[in-house]
Structures are given as structure tokens and as C-alpha cells.
C-alpha positions in Angstrom: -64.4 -56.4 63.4 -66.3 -56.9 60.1 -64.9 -59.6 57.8 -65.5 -56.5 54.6 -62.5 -54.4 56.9 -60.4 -56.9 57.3 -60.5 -58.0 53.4 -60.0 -54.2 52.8 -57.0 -53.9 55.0 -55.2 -56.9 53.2 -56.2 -55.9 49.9 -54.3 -52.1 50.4 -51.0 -54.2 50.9 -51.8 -56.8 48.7 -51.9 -54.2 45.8 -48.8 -52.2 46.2 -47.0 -51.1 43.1 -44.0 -53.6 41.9 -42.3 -49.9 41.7 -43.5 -49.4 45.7 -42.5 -53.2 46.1 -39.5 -53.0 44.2 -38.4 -49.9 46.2 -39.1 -51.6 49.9 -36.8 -54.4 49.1 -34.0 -51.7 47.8 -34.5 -50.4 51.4 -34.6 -53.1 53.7 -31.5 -54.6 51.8 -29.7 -51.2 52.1 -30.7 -50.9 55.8 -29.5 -55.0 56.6 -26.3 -54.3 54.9 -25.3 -51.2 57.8 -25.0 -53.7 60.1 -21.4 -55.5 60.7 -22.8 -59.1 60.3 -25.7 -61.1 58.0 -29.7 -60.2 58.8 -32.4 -61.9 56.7 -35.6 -60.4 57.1 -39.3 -61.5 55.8 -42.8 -58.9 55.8 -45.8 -60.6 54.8 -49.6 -60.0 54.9 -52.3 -62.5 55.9 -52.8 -62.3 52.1 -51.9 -65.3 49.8 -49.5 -63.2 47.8 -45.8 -62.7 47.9 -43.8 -61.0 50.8 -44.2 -57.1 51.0 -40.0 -57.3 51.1 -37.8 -59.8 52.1 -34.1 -60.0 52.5 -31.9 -62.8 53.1 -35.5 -64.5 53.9 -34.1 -68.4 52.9 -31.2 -67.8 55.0 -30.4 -70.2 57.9 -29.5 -68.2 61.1 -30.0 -69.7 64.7 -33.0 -69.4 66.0 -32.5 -68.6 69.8 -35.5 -68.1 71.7 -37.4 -68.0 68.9 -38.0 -71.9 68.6 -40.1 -70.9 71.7 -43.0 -70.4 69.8 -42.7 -73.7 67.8 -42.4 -75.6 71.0 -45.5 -73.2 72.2 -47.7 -74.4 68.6 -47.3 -78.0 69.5 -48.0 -77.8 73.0 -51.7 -76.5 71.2 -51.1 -78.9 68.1 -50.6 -82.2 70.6 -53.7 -81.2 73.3 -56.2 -81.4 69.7 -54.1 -84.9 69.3 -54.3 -86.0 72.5 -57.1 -84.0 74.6 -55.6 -83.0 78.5 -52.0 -82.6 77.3 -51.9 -79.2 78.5 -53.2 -80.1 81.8 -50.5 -82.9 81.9 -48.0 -82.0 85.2 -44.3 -81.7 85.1 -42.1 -82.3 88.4 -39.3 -79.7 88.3 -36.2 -80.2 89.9 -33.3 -77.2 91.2 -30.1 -79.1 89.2 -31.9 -78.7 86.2 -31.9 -75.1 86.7 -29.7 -73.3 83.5 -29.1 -69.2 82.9 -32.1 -67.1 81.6 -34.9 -68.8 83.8 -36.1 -66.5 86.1 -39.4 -67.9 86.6 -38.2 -71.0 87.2 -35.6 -69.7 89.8 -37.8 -68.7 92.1 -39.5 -72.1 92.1 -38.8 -74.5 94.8 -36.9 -77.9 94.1 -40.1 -80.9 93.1 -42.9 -77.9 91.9 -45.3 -78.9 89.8 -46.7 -77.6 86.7 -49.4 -77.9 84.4 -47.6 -78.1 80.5 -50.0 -75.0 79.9 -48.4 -73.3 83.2 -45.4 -73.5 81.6 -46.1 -71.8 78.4 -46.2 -68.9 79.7 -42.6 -68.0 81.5 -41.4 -69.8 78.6 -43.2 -66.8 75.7 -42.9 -64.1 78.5 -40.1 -64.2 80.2 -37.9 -66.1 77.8 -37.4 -68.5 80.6 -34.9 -71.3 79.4 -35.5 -74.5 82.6 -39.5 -74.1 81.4 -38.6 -74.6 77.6 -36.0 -77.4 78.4 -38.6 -79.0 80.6 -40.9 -78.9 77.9 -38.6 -79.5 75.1 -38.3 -82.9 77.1 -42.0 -83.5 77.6 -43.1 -83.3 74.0 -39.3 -84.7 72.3 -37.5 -83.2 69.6 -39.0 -85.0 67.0 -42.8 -84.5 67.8 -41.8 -80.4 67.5 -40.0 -80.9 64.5 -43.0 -82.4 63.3 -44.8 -80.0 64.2 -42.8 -77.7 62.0 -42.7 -79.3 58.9 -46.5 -79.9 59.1 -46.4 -75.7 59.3 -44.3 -75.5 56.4 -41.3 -74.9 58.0 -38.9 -77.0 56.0 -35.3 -75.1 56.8 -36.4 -75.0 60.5 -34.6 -77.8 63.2 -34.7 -77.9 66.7 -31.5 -80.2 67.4 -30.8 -79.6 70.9 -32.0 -77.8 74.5 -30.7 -74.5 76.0 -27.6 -73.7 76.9 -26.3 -77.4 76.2 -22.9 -76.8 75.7 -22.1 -79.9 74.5 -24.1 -80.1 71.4 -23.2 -76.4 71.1 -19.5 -77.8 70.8 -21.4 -80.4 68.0 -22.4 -77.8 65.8 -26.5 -78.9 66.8 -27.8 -76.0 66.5 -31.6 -74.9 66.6 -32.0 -73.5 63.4 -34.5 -71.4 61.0 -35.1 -69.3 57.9 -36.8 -65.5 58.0 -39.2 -67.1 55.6 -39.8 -70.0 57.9 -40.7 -68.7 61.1 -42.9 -65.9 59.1 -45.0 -68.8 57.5 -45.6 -70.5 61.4 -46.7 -66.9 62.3 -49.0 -66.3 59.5 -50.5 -70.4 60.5 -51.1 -68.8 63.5 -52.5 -65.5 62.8 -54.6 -66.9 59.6 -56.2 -69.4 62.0 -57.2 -66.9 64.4 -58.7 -64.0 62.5 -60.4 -66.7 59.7 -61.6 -69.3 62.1 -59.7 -72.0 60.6 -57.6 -74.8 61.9 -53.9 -74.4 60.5 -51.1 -75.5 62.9 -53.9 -75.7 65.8 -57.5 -74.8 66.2 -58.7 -71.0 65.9 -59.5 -71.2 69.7 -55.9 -72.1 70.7 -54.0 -69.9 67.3 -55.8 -67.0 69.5 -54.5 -68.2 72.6 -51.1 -68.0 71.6 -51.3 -64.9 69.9 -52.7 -63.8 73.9 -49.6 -65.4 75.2 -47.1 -63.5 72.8 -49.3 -60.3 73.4 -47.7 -60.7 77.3 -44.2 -60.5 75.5 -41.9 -58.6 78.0 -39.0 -57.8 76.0 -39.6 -54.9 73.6 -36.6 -53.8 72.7 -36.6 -55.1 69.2 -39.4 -54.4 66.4 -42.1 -52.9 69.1 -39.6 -50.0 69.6 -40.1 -49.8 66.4 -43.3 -49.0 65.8 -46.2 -46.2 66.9 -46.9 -46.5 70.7 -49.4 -48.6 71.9 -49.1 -50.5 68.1 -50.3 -54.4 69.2 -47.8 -56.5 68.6 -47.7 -60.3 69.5 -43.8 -61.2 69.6 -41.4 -63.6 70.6 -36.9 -62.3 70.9 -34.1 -64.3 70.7 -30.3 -63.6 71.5 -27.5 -65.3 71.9 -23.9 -64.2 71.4 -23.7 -62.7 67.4 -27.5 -62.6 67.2 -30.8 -60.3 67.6 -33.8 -62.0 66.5 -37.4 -60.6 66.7 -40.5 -62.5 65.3 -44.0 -60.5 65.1 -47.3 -60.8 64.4 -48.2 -57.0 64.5 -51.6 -55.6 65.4 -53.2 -59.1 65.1 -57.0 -58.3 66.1 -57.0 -55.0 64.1 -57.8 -54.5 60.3 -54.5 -54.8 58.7 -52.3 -57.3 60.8 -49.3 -58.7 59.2 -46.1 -60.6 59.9 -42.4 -59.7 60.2 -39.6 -61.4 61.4 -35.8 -60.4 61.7 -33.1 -62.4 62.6 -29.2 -62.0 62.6 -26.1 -63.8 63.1 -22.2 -62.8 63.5 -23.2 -59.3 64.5 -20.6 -57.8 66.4 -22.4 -54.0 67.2 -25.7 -54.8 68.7 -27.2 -51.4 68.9 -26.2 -51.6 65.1 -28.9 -54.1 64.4 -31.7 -52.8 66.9 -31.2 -49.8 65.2 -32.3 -51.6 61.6 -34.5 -53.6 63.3 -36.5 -50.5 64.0 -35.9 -49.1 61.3 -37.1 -52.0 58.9 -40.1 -52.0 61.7 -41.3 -48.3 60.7 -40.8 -49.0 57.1 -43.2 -52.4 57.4 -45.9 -50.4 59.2 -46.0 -47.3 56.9 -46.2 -50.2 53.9 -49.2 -51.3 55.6 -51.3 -48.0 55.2 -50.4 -46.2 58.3 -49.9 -42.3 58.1 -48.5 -41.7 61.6 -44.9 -42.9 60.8 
């Protein structure tokens, strides 16, 4: 792609009306508020200029699965720091085995895997064994780290999957719209301007490649045009939806959006805004076909 495309892609968002601004935020707040519960939702361009709408975007809502792709950034972020951390095994064992892990439960009790093995079920598939297994490798307090070296100063990882006894705590994993929008745009403004942000282009492209393999589409892809790129990570847990995207990534007018929600009690309610605030993000970005 030529760098003069790109710039010219960015530059069509970056120059919207305040009225056409204005108007998108009247919109995405109208569409959050149809849904029984609280959604906080942040659109951004790989342009340094302020979101294309937000709503709710400083919000703190649990972060469900998508603290995945923290834990995936300083898997990348460590290997610069300490070279053949990916290749680095872990021994797996069966009672460590939790719900949502079906990689992991067709594994047989001692496996072995490389860190950078592991990255995958865990972006993929969601898998929840992989993430606690590498949740325990790195440590809590190297990925927060990570985090607030990305900006992400609301954002906490505070305990492992399904640990129902820092549920019971109140430790939750934690984030803002705004937040995980600002590690995506790291990793996205890395990889298309060569430039080391939260890891080295190199490795921001990699793990755009991993959340490319996404399997669960349900959220803002459904949203959008088929066969739209679109490099995501879900999350769900009980009272919450979350999608985070990098859409269209290699193409000449990527941007991010995230959406996440919490005390929803009518889930088709908020895929349904979810797609809707999907459509509504890629016709802001120039598109005719929506």
C-alpha cells in the first residue's frame, strides 16, 4: 500500500464535520441507551485527533476475555526485553483445567508448550487454561505494566479466569472503552508506520495476524460488509458483551472500535447495537456500501 493512500484514508475521517461528529455521538448514545444495561463505546482513527464518537468511553466495565490481548502485547513486549521468551516452554497439567478451554481440553496431562504456542488458543479460541497458564508465566504485575506503559491507566488485571474466589473479592479484571481502544491503536500504529509502540512493528503485525484468526464473530464483524478484515478479540461473562476491533488493518482506512457492556440482562439487545454502532463506524469511515 502507498504511504500517500493511507494518509488520504485517515485524513477523510480526520476531517469530518463537528455537525457530522456531533451527530455520530447523538447516535451511538441513542443506540447504547436501547439496551437494558450500561455500554460505553470508543471509534478512533489511526489519526492523532479525537475519537470519531465515543460513549461512556471512561467507563469502567469488566473486561472479560478481552484482557487477552494485553496478556498477548506483553508476551511480544517481554521477548524484545528478554530475547527467547516466546520460545520459553510451559508444562500443563489436567487439574488445572477451568470452563472455556477447549484447546487445552484436548491436551494430555504434562504437554508442553512454547509461550508463543499458547497465544494462539488463547486469541482464537478464547481458551481460558492457556491464558491462566500464561497469566502465571508473565505475573500480574509485569502485564499491568505492560498496560500502563500503553496508556492504559483505568485498565487492571487483578485476578485469573474463572477464580471464584477473588470473584467473591470484588478483584475484578477491569478496563475503560477508551483504554483498550488506545492498546489497539499501539498496535495497529506500530504496524502500518513501522514504529515500536507497545512492541516492535514486526510483532504489532503479528498480533494483528493472531486476532485476524478470531473465531467468534458474532459481535462487531456481523456488523460490518462481508469479507470487511477485522482483527478482534470478544469477551462475555454473565451481564456483559464486549468486542474490541481493529477493522480492516492492512487496507487504507483502518480504525479502531471497541464496545463493551455490563449488567445487560437481553443479550440479543446489545449484539443488536453492537452491530448497529458497527455499520455506523464503517459508513463514518468513507464506505458507500452500508
Amino acid at each position: 500500500m502507498k504511504r500517500h493512500a493511507f494518509l488520504a484514508g485517515l485524513g477523510a475521517l480526520a476531517a469530518l464535520p463537528l455537525r457530522v461528529r456531533a451527530a455520530a455521538f447523538d447516535r451511538v448514545e441513542a443506540i447504547a441507551r436501547t439496551v437494558p444495561g450500561t455500554v460505553g463505546v470508543y471509534c478512533r482513527t489511526l489519526a492523532d485527533e479525537p475519537p470519531v464518537f465515543a460513549f461512556n468511553g471512561g467507563a469502567v466495565f469488566p473486561t472479560a476475555s478481552t484482557i487477552k490481548v494485553l496478556i498477548m502485547a506483553t508476551a511480544f513486549a517481554m521477548e524484545e526485553a528478554r530475547p527467547g521468551t516466546l520460545d520459553e516452554r510451559i508444562t500443563t497439567r489436567r487439574p488445572d483445567l477451568i470452563g472455556g478451554s477447549d484447546f487445552m481440553s484436548e491436551q494430555q496431562d504434562g504437554a508442553r508448550f512454547r509461550v508463543r504456542e499458547l497465544l494462539i488458543p488463547m486469541i482464537q479460541l478464547s481458551d481460558n487454561t492457556a491464558s491462566n497458564y500464561l497469566m502465571t508465566f508473565f505475573g500480574f504485575d509485569t502485564i499491568n505494566a505492560v498496560g500502563r506503559r500503553a496508556g492504559m491507566l483505568s485498565t487492571k488485571l487483578a485476578r485469573h479466569f474463572l477464580d471464584y474466589s477473588a470473584i467473591v473479592h470484588h478483584n475484578d479484571n477491569v478496563t475503560t472503552p477508551a483504554d483498550m481502544a488506545t492498546l489497539l491503536y499501539k498496535i495497529a500504529h506500530g504496524a502500518r508506520e513501522g514504529l515500536t509502540t507497545v512492541a516492535t512493528p514486526e510483532h504489532c503485525k503479528r498480533m494483528i495476524d493472531i486476532m485476524l484468526g478470531q473465531t467468534d464473530r458474532d459481535g462487531i464483524p456481523a456488523g460490518l460488509p462481508r469479507g470487511t478484515q477485522v482483527a478482534n478479540k470478544t469477551g462475555e461473562i454473565d451481564g456483559t458483551r464486549n468486542d474490541v476491533a481493529i477493522v480492516e488493518p492492512f487496507k487504507d482506512s483502518p480504525y479502531i472500535l471497541t464496545v463493551y457492556s455490563k449488567e445487560v440482562e437481553d443479550y440479543n439487545a446489545i449484539y443488536d447495537a453492537m452491530h448497529r454502532i458497527a455499520r455506523l463506524s464503517y459508513g463514518l469511515a468513507g464506505r458507500s456500501d452500508v
